[in-house]
N, C-alpha and C positions, 0 to 999 in steps of 0.2 A: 521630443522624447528620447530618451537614452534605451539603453541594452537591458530594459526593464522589461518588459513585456511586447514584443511585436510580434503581431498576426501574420502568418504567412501571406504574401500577397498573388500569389501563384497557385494551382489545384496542384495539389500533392500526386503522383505516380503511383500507380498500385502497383507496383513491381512485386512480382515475389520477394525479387534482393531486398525487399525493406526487413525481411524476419532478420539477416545478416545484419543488415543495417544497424540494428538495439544492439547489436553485441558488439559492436565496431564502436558506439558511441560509448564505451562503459566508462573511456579515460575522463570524460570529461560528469562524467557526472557521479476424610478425605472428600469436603465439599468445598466445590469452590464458591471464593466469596461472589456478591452478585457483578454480572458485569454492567460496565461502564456504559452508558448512556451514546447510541450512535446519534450521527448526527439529524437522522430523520427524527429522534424521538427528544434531540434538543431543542428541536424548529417546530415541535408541536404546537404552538401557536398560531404558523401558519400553513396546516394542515388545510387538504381542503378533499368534501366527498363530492363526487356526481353520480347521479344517478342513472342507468340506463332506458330503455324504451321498448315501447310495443315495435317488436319487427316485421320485415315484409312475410318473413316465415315464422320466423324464432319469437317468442316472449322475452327480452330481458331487462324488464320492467322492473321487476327483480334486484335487480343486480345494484350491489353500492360500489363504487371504488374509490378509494380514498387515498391521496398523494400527502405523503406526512409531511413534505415541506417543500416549498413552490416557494421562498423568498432567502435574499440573500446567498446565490447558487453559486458553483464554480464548476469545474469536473467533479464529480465526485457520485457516490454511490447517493440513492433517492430511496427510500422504503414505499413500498405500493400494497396495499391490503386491498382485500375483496370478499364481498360476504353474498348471498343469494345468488349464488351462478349455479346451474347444474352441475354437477362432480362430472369430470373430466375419464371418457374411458379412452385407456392407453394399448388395449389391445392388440393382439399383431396385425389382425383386421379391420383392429376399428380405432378410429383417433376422432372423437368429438369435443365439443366444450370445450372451452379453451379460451385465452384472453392472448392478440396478437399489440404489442404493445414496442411505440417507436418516438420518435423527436424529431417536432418539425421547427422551422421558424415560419414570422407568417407577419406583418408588422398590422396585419386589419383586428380591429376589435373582436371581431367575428371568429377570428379563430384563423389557422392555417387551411390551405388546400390541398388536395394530395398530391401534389407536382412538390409542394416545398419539404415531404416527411423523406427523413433515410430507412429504408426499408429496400431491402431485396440486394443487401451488400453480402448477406450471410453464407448462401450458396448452398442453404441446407436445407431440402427438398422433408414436407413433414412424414412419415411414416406409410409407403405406398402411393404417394401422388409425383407428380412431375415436377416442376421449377412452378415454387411458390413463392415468387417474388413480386418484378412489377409488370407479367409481363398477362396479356389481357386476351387468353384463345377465344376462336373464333365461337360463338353458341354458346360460351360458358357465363354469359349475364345478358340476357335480353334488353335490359333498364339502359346496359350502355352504347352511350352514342356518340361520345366524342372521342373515344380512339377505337376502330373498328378495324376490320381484314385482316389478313394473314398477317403473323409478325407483329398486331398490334401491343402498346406497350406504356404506361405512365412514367412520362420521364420526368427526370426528378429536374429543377429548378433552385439550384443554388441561389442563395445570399449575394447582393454586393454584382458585380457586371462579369461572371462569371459566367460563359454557354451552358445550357442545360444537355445532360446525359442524351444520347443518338443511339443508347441500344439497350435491349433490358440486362446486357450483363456489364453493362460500363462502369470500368471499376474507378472512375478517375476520383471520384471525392472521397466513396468507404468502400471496403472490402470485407470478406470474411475475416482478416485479424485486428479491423479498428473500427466496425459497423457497431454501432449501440441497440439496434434493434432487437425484440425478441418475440421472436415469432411464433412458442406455442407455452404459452405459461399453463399450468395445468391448476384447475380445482379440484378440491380431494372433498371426501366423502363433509355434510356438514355443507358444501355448497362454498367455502371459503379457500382461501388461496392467498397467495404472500410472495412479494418477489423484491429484491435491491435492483434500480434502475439505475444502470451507469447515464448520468446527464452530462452532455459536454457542452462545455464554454466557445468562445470564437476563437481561442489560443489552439485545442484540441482540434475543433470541427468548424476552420474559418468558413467552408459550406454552408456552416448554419447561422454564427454569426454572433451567437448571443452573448449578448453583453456589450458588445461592439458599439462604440456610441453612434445614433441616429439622427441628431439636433444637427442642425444646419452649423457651416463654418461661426465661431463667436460666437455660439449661443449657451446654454447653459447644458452640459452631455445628459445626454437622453440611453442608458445601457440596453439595447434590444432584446426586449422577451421575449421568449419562445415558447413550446407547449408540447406540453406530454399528450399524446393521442393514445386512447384505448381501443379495440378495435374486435367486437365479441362474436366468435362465432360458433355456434349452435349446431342444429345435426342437420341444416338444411344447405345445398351449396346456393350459388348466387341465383340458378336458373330453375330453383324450387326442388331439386329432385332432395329428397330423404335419403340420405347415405345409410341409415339405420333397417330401412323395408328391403325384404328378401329381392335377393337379385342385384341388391348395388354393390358399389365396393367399400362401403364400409366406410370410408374416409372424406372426412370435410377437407376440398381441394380449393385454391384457387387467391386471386390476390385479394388481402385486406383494401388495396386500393379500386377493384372494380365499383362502378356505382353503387349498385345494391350494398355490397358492404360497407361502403365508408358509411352508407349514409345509416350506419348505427355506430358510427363513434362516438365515443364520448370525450370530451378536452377538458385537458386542465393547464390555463396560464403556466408559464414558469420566469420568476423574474427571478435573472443573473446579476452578481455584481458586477462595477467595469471590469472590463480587462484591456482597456487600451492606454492610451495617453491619459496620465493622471496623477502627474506631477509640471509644476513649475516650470515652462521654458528656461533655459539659459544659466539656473541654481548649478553652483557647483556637484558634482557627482564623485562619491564616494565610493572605493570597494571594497565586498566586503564576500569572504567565502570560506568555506569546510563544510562542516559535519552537514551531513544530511537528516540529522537528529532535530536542525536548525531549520530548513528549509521552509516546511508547512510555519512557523512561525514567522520565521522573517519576513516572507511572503505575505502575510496577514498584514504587518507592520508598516509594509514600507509605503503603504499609498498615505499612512498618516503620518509617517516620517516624513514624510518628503513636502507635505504641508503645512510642518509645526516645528520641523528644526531648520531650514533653509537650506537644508543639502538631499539631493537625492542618491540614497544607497540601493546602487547594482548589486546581486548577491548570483554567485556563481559556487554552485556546490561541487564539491573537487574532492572532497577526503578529509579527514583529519591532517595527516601525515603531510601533505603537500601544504594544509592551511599552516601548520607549525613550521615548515619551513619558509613558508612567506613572512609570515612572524618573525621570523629571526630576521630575516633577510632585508626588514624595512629600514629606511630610509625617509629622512625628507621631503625629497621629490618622488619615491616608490612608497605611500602612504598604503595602510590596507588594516582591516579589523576581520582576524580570523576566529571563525567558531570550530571548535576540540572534544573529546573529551577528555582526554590525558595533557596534561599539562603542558607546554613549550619548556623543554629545558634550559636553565641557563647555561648561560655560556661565561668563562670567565671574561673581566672586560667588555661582556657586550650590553647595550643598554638593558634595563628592568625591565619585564613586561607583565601587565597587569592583568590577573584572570575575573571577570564578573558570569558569577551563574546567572543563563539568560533563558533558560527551559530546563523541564524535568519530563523525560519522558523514558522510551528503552527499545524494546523485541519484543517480539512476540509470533507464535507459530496460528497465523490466520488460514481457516479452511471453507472453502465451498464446497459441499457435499449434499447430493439429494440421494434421496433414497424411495420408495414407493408409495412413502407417505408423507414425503416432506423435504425439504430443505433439513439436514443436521445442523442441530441445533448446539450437542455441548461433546465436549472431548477432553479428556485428562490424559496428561502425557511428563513421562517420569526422565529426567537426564538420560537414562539406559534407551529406552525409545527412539528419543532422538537423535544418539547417537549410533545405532542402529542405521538409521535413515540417513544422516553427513556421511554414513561410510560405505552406503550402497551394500550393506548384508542382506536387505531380502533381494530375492531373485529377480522379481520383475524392474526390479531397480536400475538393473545390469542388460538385463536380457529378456525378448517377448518367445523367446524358444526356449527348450531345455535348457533345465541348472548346469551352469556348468560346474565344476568338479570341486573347483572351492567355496561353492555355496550350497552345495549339495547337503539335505538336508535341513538348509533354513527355508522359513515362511517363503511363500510368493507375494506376499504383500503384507503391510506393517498392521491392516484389519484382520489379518489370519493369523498374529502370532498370540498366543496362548498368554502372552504375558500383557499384552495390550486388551485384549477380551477380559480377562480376568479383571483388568482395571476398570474396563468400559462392558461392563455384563449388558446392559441396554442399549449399545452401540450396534444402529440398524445395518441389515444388507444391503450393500451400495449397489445403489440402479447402474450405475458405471463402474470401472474399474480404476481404482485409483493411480494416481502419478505420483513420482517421487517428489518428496520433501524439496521446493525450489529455495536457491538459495543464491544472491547477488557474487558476481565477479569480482568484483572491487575491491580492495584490498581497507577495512577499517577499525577503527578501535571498536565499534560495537562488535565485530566477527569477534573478538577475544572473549570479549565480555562472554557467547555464548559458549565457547570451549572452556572458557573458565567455569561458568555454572558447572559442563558435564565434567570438569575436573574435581570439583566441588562434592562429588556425590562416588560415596566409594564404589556403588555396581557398578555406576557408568564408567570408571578408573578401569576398573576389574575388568569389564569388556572392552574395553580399548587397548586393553595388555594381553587380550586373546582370550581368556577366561567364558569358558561357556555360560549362557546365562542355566536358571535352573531346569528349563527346557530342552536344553544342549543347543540351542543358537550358538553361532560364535562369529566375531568379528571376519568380515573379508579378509583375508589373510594378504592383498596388496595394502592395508592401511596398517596394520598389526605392527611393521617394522617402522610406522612413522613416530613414534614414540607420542602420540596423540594422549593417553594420559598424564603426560608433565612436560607437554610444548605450551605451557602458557604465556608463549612471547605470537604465540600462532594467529593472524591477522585474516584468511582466508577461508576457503575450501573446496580442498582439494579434490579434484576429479580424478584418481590414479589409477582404477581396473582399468587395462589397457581390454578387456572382452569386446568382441567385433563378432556380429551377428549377422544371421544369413536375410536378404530381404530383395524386392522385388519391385521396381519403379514403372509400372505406369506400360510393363509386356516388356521392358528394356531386360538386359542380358541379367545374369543375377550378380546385387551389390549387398556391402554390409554397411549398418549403420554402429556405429558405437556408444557409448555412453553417453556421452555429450548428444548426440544425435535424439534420443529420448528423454534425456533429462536435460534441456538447456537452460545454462547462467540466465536471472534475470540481469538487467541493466543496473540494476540500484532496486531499494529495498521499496522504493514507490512501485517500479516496474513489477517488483514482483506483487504486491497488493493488483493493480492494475488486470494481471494476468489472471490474480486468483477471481478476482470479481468476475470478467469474463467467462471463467471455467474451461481456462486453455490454459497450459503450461507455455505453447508455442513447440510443443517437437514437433520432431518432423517424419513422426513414426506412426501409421494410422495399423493397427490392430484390431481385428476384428474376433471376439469370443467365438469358440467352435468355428473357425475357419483355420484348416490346417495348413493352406498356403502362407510361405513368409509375409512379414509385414510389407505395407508400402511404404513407400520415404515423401509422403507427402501431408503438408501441416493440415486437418480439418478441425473445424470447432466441435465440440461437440454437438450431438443433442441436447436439446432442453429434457430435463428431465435427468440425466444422465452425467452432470459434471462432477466429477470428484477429482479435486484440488485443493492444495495445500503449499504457503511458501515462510519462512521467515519475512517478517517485514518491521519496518516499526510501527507502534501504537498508532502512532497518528492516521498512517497511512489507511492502517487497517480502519481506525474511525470513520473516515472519508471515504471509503466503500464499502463502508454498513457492514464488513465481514466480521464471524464467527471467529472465537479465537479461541485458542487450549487454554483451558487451567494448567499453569506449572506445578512443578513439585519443589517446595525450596526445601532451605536447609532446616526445617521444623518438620518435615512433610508434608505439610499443609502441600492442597492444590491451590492454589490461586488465580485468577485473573488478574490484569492487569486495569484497576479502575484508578482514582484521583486518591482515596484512600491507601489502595494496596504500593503506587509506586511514592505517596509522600512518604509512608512508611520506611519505605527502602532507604528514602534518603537519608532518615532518620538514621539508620543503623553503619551508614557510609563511614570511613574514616580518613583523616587525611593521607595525598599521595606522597612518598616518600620524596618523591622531584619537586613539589613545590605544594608546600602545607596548608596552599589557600583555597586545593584544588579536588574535591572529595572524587575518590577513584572506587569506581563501582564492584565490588563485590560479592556475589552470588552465597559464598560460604557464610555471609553475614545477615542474608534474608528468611530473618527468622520470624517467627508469630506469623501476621498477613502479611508482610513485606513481598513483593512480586521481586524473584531473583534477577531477573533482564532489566533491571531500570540501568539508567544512568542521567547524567547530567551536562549542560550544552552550556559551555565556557564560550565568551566572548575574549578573544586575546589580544592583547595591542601592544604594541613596544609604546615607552615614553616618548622614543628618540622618532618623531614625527612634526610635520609643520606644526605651527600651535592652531592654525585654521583645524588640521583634519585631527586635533585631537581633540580639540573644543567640538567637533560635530559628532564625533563617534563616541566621546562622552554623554552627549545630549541620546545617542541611540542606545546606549545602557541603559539611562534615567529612564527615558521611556518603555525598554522591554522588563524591567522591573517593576516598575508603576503599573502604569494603565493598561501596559502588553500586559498583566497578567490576571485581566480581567478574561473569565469563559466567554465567549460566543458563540456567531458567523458571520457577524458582521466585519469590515476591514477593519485593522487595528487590534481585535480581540485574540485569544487568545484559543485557536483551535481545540476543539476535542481529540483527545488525544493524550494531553499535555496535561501535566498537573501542574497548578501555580506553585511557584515561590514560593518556599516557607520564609517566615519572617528573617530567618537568620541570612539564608541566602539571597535576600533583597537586599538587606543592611549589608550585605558585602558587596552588592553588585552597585551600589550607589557608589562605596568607599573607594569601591576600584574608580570607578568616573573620575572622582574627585580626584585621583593620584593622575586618572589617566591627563585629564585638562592642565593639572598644573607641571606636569614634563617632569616634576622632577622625583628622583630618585625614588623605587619603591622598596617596601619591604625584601630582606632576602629572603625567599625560599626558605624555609623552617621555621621562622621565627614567631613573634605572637599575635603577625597578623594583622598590627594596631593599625597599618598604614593601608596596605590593600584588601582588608577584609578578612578577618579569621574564618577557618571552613567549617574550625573540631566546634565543641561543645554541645551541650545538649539543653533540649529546652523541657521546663517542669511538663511532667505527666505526660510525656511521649514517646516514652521508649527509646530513649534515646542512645549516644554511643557507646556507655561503656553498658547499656543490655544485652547491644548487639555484638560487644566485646565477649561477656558472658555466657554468650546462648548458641554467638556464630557456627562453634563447632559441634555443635549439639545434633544429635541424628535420631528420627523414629521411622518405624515403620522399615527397615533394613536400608535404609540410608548412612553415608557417614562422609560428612564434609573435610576436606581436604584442611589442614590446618594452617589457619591466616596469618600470613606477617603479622612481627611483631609493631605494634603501633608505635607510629614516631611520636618525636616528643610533641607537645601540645597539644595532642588526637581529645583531652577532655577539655579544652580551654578556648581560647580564639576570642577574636572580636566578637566584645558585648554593647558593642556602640546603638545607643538608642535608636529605631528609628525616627526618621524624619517624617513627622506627619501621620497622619490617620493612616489606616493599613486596610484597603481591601480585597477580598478573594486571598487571603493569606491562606495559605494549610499548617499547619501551627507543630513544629518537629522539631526534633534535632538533627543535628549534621556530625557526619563523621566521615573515613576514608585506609586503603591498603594502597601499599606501596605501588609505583608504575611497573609492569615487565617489559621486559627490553624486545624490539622487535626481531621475529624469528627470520632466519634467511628464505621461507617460503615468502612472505610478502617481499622481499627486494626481488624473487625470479618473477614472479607474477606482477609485477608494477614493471618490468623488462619486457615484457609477454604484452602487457596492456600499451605501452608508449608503443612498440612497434607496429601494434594490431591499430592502433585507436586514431590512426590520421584518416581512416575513411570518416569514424564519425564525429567529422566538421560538417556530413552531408545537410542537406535542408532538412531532410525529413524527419534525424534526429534531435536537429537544432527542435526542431518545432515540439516535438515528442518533448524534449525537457523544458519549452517554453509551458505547454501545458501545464506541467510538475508548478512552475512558478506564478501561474497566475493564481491572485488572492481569493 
């Protein structure tokens, strides 16, 4: 096997320095319409309920819970419903009902044992009890008998010949920042409850294993299941006593692992796809890297790639900007196929290079938020909002102490401002208090894209020029002289209030934390879905309401019950842990979601980029009707000038991510949710590019009609296509008003009308169209300066593995 997927072979270090460690690794890696189908609710075929049982105390005979999808798994978010539980009381004195819910491996038919479940990584003691992890006090379960005395404890039992844990707080496999367990899922009135289970693969949690093949050397791979444990507890603890009857404390204590309690779990199978060796010994090996727009698809592809073209394609996600300079850079013997979303420019004299649309997907602002009655469900958020949030104007953004003096008078949080409530009148009070808007390091063309919407939108113009909104908000006055309204070459975001706050570590002397310290970069737009699904940002500022002492400088997870988070990520990502996403506000007003309909739309309204007319450059002022503003589109790029071996194979990976990649799934090969398929027209181009790219020779130039590498413009009958979204692009309601689009190059209504080849399935049926590229701003060359010098820690293991995760199918 190559540099495709390898399982760590060593137990990862729970160091603290691993939080350090994600940001070390960055270098390298008005209704809305309905939303998009997550991926539990596309696997509903193999959905599966179990029922619960008569207890030694408790009834939960009752009780159904139901796993929306158990096949076809990878890391990824899991939907879990539950109906007949008693309603959960959350009281300061009383914490009952509850579902404590974890993932074991276990290879017997029977099910796993409690030595193989991760449970008790979390470190979050439930409301008034002690360490409810795995550790087993003296008197606290009569029933048990195989770990007894002082100090006793179930240790957990790794996968694979790995020693098992020697203490209840041994952090060597999971920790409070990568444990998947959850320890007090709550039922609301009604008796029913709902939760996303992050499930990890053997890439994430080689601990556990799953997927990992099991078949003896030469036999045909057997991927190892694993099993989601439910684990229900009632008002009674393990040794009979009623926390409810006067005199106790009120609160259900104690480990889901002691006897009495396991023995009411309930299991449900979980089968994982591979994730190990699953490609062809000895096949030449191809590479292949950029946009992370690409990632979640390539990843799907490449175990059928690699057994249907003869070559195996490594994919190494690195940026756009770095993929386009590899682009240019090729050679003969330095072969490589990069993914973009803004075109490779030519260069004079240097060979052609061929663009094939290989995905359509975009942004999207994904939120975790409960509230007292629930998981939040919907949120509408306007350019002006979120640019609010990129520039750190409300207070607790900046600071867990007093406003300081240039924020003085704006909201403490983006749920308190007057113009966000007005929008979201039914928008509940958050059990936690919110974190700011997280947003990746990395420097990429989709960061533009999203400055581009809020340039797009005259309010969000107006308040990025200092203009108070009608409230009297007004922009942080450190972003105000960034000329943030008309840097549309802007690739980033910037972290610039230098404010440093007073805080308190742990009895040590008194320290400040700053900006960064409360709001940290995620790693990439996965990491930050990853984070959101958790209900951690990762600061490292714990706050506590009504305590008047400074903060401490130390990361905790939340409470259950209590996470309110929010990141930019892309569609995909967000698909793949089941998160909530905003409806935007495009250039119509309309709110939108981002579903298969609202981003084919988008494409529709695209026009071509001024650098190279094959290449539709995304838009925001053009997403008009349901068009979702944040789409864009994932260019595969290749120079000619290549062996004729590695252009003949990375031809053959066109043909198929056009084809059969763009069939929906979850199974390998398909085509992620997430992602909307290929309109007809951007297939028919992505095939033409192939065929220009295999025969080496000479492609169309940049501007012309396309005939050779695939025209981008044109429109298809009865789909809104480019010159409506020519027509409408600058159209504003609702006190909006879009920024006025280049003028369209020539060809933007025309382009290749080459027949497809062959029947056409999972097509979304649009037109294509595109605006000019902008040129990159000098914030992305300091910050890609900032990243090369920071980023040689993360070659470490632990991030290698973190993005090995990201890659398994």
């Amino acid at each position: 096997m190559t540099a495709l997927f390898r399982p760590a072979a060593l137990p990862r270090s729970r160091v603290v320095a691993a939080v350090g460690a994600l940001v070390t690794g960055l270098v390298l890696a008005v209704l809305p319409v309905p939303p998009a189908a997550t991926p539990a609710a596309a696997a509903d075929g193999s959905a599966v309920t179990v029922t619960g049982k008569q207890g030694k105390y408790d009834d939960f005979s009752g009780l159904k819970v139901t796993v929306h999808q158990t096949k076809n798994l990878r890391t990824q978010g899991v939907r879990v419903t539950w109906e007949g539980g008693a309603p959960t009381t959350t009281d300061t004195a009383l914490w009952t009902d509850y579902l404590q819910i974890m993932q074991c491996w276990g290879d017997e038919a029977t099910g796993p044992t409690r030595e193989q479940c991760v449970y008790g990584g979390s470190g979050i003691p439930l409301p008034g009890t002690g360490v409810d992890g795995r550790s087993l006090p003296v008197g606290s379960d009569p029933d048990e008998t195989q770990y007894t005395g002082p100090g006793a404890f179930v240790p957990f039992r790794p996968a694979g010949d790995f020693p098992p844990t020697t203490t209840p707080n041994d952090k060597t496999y999971f920790g409070p920042l990568d444990t998947n367990e959850q320890p007090a899922n709550r039922t609301f009135a009604g008796g029913e409850g709902e939760t996303t289970f992050e499930v990890q693969d053997g890439i994430q949690a080689p601990h556990l294993g799953c997927g990992l093949n099991t078949a003896p050397a030469g036999a045909t791979p057997v991927p190892r299941s694993c099993w989601l444990v439910v684990v229900p507890r009632g008002t009674h603890n393990a040794d009979g006593t009623d926390v409810t009857r006067p005199g106790q404390d009120g609160t259900i204590d104690g480990s889901p692992l002691s006897t009495t309690n396991w023995a009411q779990r309930l299991v449900v199978e979980l089968d994982f796809l591979p994730v190990d060796e699953f490609c062809p010994a000895g096949q030449p090996e191809r590479p292949t890297a950029g946009s992370e727009l690409a990632t979640d698809a390539v990843t799907s592809w490449q175990p059928k790639l690699c057994t249907s073209t003869g070559s195996t394609f490594a994919f190494t996600q690195g940026g756009e900007e770095p993929a386009r300079g590899q682009v240019q850079a090729t050679t003969a013997e330095t072969p490589v196929l990069g993914f973009t979303v803004d075109p490779v420019a030519p260069t004079k004299g240097a060979p052609k290079v061929v663009h094939a649309p290989v995905a359509v997907s975009g942004l999207t602002v994904a939120f975790f938020m409960e509230s007292a009655s629930g998981v939040v469900q919907e949120m509408k958020l306007t350019p002006r909002l979120v640019a609010k949030m990129l520039t750190h104007s409300y207070v607790k953004d900046v600071t867990l102490a007093d406003a300081p003096d240039h924020l003085a008078g704006n909201p403490l949080f983006f749920n308190q401002d007057p113009e966000f409530k007005a929008l979201n009148p039914e928008f509940p009070a958050l059990s936690g208090q919110p974190t700011s808007l997280m947003v990746p390091l990395t420097s990429s063309d989709t960061t533009r894209l999203v400055w581009n919407w809020l340039q797009s939108d005259q309010e969000a113009r107006d308040f990025l020029s200092g203009q108070a909104d009608p409230w009297g908000m007004k922009v942080n006055r450190y972003y105000k002289d960034m000329d943030l309204a008309a840097a549309t070459s802007l690739t980033d975001f910037p972290k610039v209030d230098p404010t440093r706050s007073p805080a308190l570590a742990n009895g040590e002397p008194a320290l400040t934390y700053a900006v960064t310290d409360l709001d940290p970069y995620t790693a990439d737009l996965h990491d930050g879905a990853l984070r959101t699904r958790r209900g951690n940002n990762n600061n490292v500022v714990k706050w506590e309401p009504g305590n008047n002492a400074p903060p401490k400088l130390a990361n905790e997870v939340p409470l259950s019950g209590r996470h309110a988070v929010m990141a930019i990520v892309d569609t995909a990502s967000a698909e793949r842990y089941g998160l909530k996403t905003a409806a935007l506000r495009n250039a119509s007003g309309a709110y939108v979601l981002p579903t298969t309909d609202t981003l084919t739309a988008a494409v529709g309204r695209m026009r071509p980029s001024a650098v190279d007319a094959t290449v539709l450059a995304p838009d925001p002022a053009l997403a008009t009707g349901q068009a979702y503003p944040l789409t864009a589109v994932a260019y595969a790029a290749a120079s000619v000038d290549q062996d004729a071996k590695a252009r003949q194979a990375y031809a053959r990976f066109i043909r198929y991510a056009a084809g059969a990649g763009q069939t929906p799934g979850l199974s390998a090969g398909e085509l992620p949710p997430g992602y909307a398929p290929l309109p007809t027209r951007q297939r028919t181009q992505a095939r033409t590019a192939a065929d220009a790219l295999e025969r080496g020779a000479t492609a169309t130039d940049p501007g012309s009609d396309g005939s050779d590498s695939g025209g981008a413009g044109g429109t298809d009958s009865g789909t809104g296509g480019a010159s409506s979204g020519a027509d409408t692009g600058g159209a504003s309601t609702g006190g909006t008003g879009a920024a006025p689009s280049a003028t369209p190059v020539a060809g933007a209504a025309g382009g290749s009308t080459a027949p497809s080849a062959g029947p056409q399935e999972n097509v979304a049926e649009t037109a294509s169209g595109v605006t000019p590229k902008d040129v990159l701003g000098i914030v992305r060359w300091v910050l890609l300066v900032v990243l090369f010098v920071g980023g040689a820690a993360g070659l470490s293991g632990p991030i290698m593995l973190r993005l090995a995760g990201r890659r398994s199918p």
